[in-house]
N, C-alpha and C positions, 0 to 999 in steps of 0.2 A: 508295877511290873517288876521292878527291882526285890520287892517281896517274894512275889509267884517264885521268880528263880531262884533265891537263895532256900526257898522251904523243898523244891524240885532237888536244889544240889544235897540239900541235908536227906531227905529221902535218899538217893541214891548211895550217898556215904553209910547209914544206916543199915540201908541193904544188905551194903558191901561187907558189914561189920558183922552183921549178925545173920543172914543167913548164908553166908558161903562162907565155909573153916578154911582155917589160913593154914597152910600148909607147913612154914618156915616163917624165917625168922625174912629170909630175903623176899618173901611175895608180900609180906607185911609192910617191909620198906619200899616196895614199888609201887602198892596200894597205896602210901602217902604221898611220895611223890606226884603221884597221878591226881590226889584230893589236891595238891598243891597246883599242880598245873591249871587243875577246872578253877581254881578260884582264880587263880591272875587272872586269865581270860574274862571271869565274869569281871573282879575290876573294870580290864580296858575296856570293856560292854557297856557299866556304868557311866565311864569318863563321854565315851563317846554318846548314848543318849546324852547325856546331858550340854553336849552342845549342840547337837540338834534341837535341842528344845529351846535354847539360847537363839539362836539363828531363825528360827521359826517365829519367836515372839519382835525379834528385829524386824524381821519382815513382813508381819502385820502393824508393824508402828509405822514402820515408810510408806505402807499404802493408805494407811489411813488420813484422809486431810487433814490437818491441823486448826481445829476451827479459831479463832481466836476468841478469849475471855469474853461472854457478852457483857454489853453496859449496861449494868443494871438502873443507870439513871444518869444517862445524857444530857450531857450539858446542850443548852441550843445551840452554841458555838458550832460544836461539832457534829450537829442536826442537821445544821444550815451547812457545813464542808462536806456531810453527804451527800445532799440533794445538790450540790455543786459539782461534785464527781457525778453523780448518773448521769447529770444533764449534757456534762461533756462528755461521756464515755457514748450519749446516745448520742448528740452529734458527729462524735468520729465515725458510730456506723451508719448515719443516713450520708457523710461524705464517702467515703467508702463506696459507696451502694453508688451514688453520681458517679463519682469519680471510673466509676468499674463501668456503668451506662454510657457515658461519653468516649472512652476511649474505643469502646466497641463501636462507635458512632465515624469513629474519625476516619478520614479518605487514607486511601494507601498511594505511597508518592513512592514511583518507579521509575530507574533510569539505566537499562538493562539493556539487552539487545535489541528490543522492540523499540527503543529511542524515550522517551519523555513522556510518562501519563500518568494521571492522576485517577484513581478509581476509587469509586463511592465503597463504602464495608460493605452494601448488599450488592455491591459490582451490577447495580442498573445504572449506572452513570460512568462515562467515561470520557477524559477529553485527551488525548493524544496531540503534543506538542512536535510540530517537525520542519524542515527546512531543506531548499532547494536553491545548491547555488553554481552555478556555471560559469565561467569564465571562457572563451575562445579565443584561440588568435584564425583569422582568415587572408590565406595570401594564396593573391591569384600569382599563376606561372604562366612564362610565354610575354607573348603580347598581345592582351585583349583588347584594343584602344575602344572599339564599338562598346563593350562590356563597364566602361571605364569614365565616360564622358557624359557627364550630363543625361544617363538612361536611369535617375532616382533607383539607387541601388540600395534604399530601404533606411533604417534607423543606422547605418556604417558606410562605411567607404572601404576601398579597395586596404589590402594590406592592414586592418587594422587588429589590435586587441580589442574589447570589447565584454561587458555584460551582458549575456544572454537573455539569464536570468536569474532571480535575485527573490524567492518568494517563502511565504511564512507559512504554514500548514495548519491550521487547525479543525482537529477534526475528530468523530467519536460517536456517543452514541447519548440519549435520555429514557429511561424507563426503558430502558432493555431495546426497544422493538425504534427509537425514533433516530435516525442518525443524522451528522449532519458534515457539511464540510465547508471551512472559508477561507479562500489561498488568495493573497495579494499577491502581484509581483511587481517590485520595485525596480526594473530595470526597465518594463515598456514605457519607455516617458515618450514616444512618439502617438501617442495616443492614449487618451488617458480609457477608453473603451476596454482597453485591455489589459488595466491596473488592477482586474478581478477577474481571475479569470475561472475560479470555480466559488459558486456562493448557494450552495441546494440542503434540502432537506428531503430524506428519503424515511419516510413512514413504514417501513420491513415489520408489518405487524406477524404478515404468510410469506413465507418464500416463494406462494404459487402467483403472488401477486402483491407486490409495493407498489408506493406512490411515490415518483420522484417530482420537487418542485425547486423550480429557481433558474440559476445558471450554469448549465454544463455541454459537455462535449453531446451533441446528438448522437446516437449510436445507428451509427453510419458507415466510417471509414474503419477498415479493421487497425490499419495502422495508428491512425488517426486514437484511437479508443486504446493504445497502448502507452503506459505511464511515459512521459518526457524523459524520465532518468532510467527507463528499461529498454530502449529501443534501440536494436542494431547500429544505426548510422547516427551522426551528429544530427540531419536534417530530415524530414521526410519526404516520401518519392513522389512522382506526378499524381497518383492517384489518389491521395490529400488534399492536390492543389482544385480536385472537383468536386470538394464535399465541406460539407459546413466546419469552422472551428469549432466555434463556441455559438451559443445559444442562450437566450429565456425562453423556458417553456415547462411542459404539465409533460412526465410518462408514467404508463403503466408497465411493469415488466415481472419477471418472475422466470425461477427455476425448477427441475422438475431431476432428482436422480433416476438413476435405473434399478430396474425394480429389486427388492427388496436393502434399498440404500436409503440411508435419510438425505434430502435435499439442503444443501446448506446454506446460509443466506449470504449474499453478494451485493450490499449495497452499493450504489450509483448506476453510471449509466452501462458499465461492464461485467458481465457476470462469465468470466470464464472456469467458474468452479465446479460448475454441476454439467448431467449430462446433457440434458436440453434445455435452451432456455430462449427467450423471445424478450423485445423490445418493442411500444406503440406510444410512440407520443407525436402532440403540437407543438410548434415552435413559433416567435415572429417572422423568420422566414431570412437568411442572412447572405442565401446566394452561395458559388462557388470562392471557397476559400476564405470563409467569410466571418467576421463576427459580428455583434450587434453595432449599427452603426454605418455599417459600411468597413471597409479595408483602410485600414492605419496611413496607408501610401496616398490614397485619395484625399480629395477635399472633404470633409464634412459640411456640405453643404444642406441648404435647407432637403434637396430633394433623398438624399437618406435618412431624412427625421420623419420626415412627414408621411414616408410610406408608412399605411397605417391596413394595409389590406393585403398582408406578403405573407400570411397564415403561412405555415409549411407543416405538415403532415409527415411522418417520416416512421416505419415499421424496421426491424431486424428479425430474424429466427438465426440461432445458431446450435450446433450439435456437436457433440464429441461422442459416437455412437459407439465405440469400443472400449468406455471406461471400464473399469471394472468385468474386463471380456477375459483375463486371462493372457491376451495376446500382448505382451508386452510392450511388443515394435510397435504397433497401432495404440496402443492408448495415451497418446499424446497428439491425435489425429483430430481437428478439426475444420470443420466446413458449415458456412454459411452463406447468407444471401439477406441484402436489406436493400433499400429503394426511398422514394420519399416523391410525396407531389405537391405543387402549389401552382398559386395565380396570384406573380406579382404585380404592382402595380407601379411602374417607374422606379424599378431599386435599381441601385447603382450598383455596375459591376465591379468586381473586383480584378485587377491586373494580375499575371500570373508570372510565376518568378521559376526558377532553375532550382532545384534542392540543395546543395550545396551552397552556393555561390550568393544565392539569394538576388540575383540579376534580375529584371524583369526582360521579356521576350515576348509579351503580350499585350499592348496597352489599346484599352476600349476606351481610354479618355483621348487620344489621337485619331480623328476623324478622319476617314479618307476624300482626299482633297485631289486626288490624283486621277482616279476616274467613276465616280461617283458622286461628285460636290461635296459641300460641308454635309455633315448630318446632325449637327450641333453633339450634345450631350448624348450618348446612346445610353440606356439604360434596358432591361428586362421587363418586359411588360407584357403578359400574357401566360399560356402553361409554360411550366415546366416539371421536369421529372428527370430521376435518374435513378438506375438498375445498379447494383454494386455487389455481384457474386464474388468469395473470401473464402481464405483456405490458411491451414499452418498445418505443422506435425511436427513436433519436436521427439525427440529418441534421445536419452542419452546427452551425450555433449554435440548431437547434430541439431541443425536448427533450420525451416523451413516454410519461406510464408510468401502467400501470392494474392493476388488482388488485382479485379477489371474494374472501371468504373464506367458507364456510358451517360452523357448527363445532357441532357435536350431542353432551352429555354427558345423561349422567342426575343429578338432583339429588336429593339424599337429607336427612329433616331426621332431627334426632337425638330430638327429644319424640313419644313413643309416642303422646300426649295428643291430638297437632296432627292436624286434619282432613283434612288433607292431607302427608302424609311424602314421596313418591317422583312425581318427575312426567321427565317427556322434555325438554329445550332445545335450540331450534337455534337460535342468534343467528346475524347476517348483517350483514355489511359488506363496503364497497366504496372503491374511488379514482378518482377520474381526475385527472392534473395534467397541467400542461403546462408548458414554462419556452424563455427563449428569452435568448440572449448577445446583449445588443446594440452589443456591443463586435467582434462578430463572429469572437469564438475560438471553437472547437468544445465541444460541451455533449455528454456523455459520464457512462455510468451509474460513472465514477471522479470525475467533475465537471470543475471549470473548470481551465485553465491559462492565465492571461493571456500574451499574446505579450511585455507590454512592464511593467514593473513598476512600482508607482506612483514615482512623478519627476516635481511638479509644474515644477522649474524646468527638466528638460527634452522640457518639453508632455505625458508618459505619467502617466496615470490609472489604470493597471488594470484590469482588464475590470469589465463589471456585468450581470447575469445580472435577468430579470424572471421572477417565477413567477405560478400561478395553481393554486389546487386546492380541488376539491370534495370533500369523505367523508358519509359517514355509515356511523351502526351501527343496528339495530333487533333489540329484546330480544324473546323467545317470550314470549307476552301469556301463556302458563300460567305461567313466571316469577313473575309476579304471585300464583300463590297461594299463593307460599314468603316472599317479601320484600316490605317494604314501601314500598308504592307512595306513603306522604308525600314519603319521600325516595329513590328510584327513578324514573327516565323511563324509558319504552318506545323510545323514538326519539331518536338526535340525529343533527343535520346540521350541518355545519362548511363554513363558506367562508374561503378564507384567499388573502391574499394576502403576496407577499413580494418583498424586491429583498437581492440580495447582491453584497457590491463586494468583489473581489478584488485585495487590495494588492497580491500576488505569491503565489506558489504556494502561501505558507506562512500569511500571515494574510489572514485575511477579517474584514470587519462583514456582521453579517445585520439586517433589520429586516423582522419578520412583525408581520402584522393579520389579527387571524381574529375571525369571527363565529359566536355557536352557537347554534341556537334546541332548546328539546327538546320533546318530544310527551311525554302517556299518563304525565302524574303528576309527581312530584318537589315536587309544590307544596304549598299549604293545601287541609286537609281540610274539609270544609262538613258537614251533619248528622250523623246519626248511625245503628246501623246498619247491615247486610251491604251496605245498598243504598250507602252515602257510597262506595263503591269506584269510586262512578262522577261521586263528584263532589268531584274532588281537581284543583284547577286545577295547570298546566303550570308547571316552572319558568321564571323570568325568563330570557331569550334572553342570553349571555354575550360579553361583548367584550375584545378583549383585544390590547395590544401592547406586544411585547416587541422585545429588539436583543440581539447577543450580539459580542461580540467573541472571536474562536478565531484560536491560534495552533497550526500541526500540521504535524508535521513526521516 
């Protein structure tokens, strides 16, 4: 190249010399000038190819790999420290290759706002770690003496502190579709029946239809069917005290959204997620207020083991028809209806107690002696049934829930002697509450979730929730000709008020005040006489506040 241009610039110079006459002596010297300029130029042309070409051949040496000198005749030494290097270089990559398989394999451990769970890498497997703990203090006001003396006033006594409850949570899912749950609680030591209080497995392969099996809440009571650690008031209202606690038994249930929704799945015995959903199981059959066994307060004696024919039958439908309607106010609108029928055979009743206070005001183990003879042992022996139409609507930080229950057994006494063995009951009870966030975070039949968690120093309080609620129960005045009406009322009504303050999602303070008055007996007797049945003054009206401190999580 350096050729071409110097034979180009001698051309041109040539040119210049011989066919164009030079005029002067001055165009002669500008014409050299000018051959002098075109040659430095070409120099610096030179200089510069020639580091490019420099730079170019640099840069084919650094891409090129460096192979190293072959052996033309290896020793076996270093034959044998080859095959020693592959073997371990192919080791490092079959561990690699594990090492990369297993971790993908390994459970993922979470301990976030959802509390404690371990999930499998293909997330079919899940067990959720969690815990339920209450503390109360319970102090009656006034002077109860009736309320106070020797009326078995349950696992406490007046005035005291107290563990409610005390229970471990575990719970989750296997292969996606099988869940399960198993809550001890270590505070019922008055019974050890009630040392398990949920132990089931729920097979959620359809959401149009699972199978629940073991021991849980029958879905039944609405209130009743609402978590321990979510519920308005520290206790539940009379309409509780006519429907089963807990249970063994087989359901089938299932939810249904609206139409074009997917239906989501809600294992146990509550599904309040979707827009329609239904409940149909058996149970062994536990009576009013009851768990397996019999009631904690009572004897456990042989004739609550042995009933072996106390089947209980028990259906729900519930609806929340304005999901997804648009109508904002309404879709937190719920209503329902569930019932349940059996035929026991000698189960032992359960005594019925005040909400609050946890008093008893009912006892079937106190025979009327007064004008009907002994009747020994009354127990439940023959149909029974009971009807339980339910309602909520929650809006906003309002909250809003109601519940009948009507509930009909036949009562059987065991003394041939007694003037009366066999009569019909249908006790009744009702709710209405009301509660309202004044903190203005949303109030939900799951309960409260403050937006901001207590932080006095920076301005957050946590939310505080006001309640209000009315119940009462009224006993079948033929009742009366089996048990005694000294220590029995016909009637009570409870008013109760409460406020809950919510530290953060996890602890609460509650503090309830409730008021009870009773009708139709429980008091002192006056003459004597078939006639004194009718003159047995009312118990003393019961007061009561308590505070609880819960931790759930």
């Amino acid at each position: 190249m350096k050729q071409i241009k110097r034979k180009a610039l001698a051309s041109l110079i040539n040119l210049a010399l011989l066919g164009v006459p030079v005029a002067n002596a001055a165009d002669s010297e500008a014409l050299e000038r000018r051959i002098r300029e075109l040659e430095s130029r070409l120099a610096k042309m030179d200089q510069l190819e020639a580091r490019l070409e420099k730079l170019d051949k640099a840069a084919a040496l650094s891409a090129r790999p460096i192979d190293p000198p072959p052996l033309t005749n290896p020793s076996p030494e270093v034959i044998k420290l080859t095959r020693k290097v592959n073997t371990l270089e192919r080791k490092l990559e079959v561990q690699d290759e594990v090492t990369t398989g297993a971790l993908k394999k390994l459970p993922v451990f979470d301990a976030g706002e959802n509390g404690f769970r371990i999930t499998s890498a293909d997330k079919k497997n899940q067990l959720r770690i969690g815990a339920t703990i209450q503390t109360d203090y319970r102090n009656f006001l006034g002077d109860n003496p009736d309320a106070w003396t020797g009326l078995a006033l349950g696992p406490v006594g007046p005035d005291s502190i107290f563990l409610r409850q005390a229970r471990i949570v575990l719970e989750g899912y296997l292969l996606k579709d099988i869940y399960f749950k198993i809550m001890p609680d270590f505070a019922q030591t008055s019974n050890t029946a009630n040392m398990l209080p949920d132990a089931y497995v729920d097979y959620a392969y359809a959401t149009q239809a699972s199978l629940l099996v073991g021991k849980y809440k029958p879905s039944i009571g609405l209130e009743r069917l609402q978590s321990d650690s979510n519920t308005a008031f520290l206790e539940r209202a009379f309409p509780t005290n006519l429907a089963p606690n807990r249970d063994m038994g087989i359901q089938v249930h299932g939810g249904f959204a609206m139409p074009g929704y997917k239906a989501e799945t809600a294992p146990g015995p509550i599904d309040n997620k979707n827009a329609f959903t239904y409940q149909v199981g058996i149970t062994n059959g536990t009576g009013d207020s009851g768990n397996p066994y019999g009631n904690g307060a009572q004897s456990t004696s042989s004739t609550s083991f042995t009933s072996a024919n106390n089947k209980e039958f028990d259906g729900r439908i519930f609806a929340q028809p304005f999901q997804h309607s648009g109508y904002s106010w309404l879709e937190g609108f719920g209503v329902g209806l569930s019932g349940s029928f059996s035929s026991p055979d000698k189960l032992v009743l359960n005594n019925q107690r005040t909400p609050l206070g946890q008093t008893q005001f009912i006892y079937y183990d106190a025979p009327n002696t007064i004008t009907a003879g002994s009747t020994g042992v009354i127990t439940a022996n023959g149909s029974s049934n009971r009807i339980y139409p339910q309602a909520y609507w929650y809006k906003g930080p309002f909250g809003l829930m109601g519940e009948y229950v009507a509930s009909t057994q036949t009562l059987n006494g065991s003394d041939p002697t007694s003037k009366v063995n066999n009569i019909t009951q249908t006790n009744t009870a009702s709710q209405v509450q009301v509660s309202y966030v004044v903190t203005g975070e949303d109030n939900t039949f799951e309960g409260v979730k403050p937006m901001r968690n207590f932080d006095p120093f920076k301005g957050s309080w946590g939310a505080l929730q006001l309640a209000a609620r009315w119940t009462e129960l009224n006993v079948d005045s033929d009742t009366f000709k089996m048990i005694d009406p000294t220590r029995s009322a016909s009637k009570a009504t409870a008013g109760t008020f409460g406020a809950n303050w919510f530290l953060n999602k996890y602890a609460l303070i509650r503090l309830d005040y409730e008021y009870v008055s009773f009708e139709g007996g429980a008091g002192t007797k006056t003459g004597s006489g078939e006639a004194s049945k009718y003159n047995i003054t009312n118990r003393p009206s019961e007061q009561v506040l308590s505070t609880r401190f819960q931790l759930a999580f």
